[in-house]
C-alpha positions in Angstrom: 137.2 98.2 85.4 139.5 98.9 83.0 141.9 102.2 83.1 140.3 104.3 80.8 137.4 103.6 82.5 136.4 106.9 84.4 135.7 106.4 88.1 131.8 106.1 88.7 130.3 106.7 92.2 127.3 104.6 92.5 124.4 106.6 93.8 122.8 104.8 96.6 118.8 104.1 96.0 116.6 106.2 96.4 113.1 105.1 98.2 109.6 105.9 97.6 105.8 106.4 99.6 105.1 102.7 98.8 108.5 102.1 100.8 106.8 103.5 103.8 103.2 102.2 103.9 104.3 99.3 105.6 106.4 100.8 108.3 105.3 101.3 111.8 103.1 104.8 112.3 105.9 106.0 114.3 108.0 106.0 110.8 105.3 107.4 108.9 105.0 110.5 111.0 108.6 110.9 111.0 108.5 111.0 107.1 105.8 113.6 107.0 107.5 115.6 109.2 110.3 115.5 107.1 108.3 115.8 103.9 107.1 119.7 105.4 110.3 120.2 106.7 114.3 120.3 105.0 116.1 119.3 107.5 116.1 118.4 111.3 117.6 117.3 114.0 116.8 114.1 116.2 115.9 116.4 118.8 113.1 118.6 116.6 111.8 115.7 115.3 110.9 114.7 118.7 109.7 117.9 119.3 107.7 118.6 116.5 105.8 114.9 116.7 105.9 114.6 120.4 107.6 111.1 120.2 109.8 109.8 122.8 113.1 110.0 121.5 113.9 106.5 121.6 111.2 106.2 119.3 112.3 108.6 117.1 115.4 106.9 116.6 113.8 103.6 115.9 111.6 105.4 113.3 114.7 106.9 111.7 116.5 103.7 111.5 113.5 102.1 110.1 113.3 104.7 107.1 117.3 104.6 106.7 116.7 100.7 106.4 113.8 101.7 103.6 116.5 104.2 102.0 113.7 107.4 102.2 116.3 109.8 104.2 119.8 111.2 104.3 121.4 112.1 107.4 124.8 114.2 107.3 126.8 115.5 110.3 125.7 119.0 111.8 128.6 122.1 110.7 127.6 123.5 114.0 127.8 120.9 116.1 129.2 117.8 115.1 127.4 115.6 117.8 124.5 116.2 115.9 122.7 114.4 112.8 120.7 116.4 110.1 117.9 114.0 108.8 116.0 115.1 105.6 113.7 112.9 103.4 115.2 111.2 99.9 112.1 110.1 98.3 111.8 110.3 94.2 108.4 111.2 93.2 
């Protein structure tokens, strides 16, 4: 890269539906739940799909792995993870 080169950020992937068809149902459900919802916890999701959480966290790392959701750090409590889905149309 050459100085007069401006600084590019490379934008991770983004992943798609066919992405998830092959993931465990667990995974899928965990997508659709994010697909109606913005943005939740670890502890919602469980809530909402009535998974154990340890199975919601396998589920989330499975999607991360597939690159179909963004987690961030909670403003109002930073113990916290805010999951949403990242999938292009």
């Amino acid at each position: 890269m050459s100085t007069s080169e401006p600084f590019r950020q490379e934008t991770p992937a983004r992943g798609t539906w066919d992405d998830v068809k092959d993931l465990p149902p667990s995974a899928k459900l965990v997508a659709k739940v994010l697909e109606y919802n913005d943005t939740m916890t670890q502890q919602q999701i469980a809530e909402e799909t009535l998974l154990p959480a340890r199975t919601v966290r396998y589920a989330l790392s499975r999607l991360d792995e597939e690159n179909v959701i963004e987690s961030r750090f909670s403003f109002s409590d930073a113990r916290k993870r805010l999951y949403s889905l990242a999938i292009d149309d």
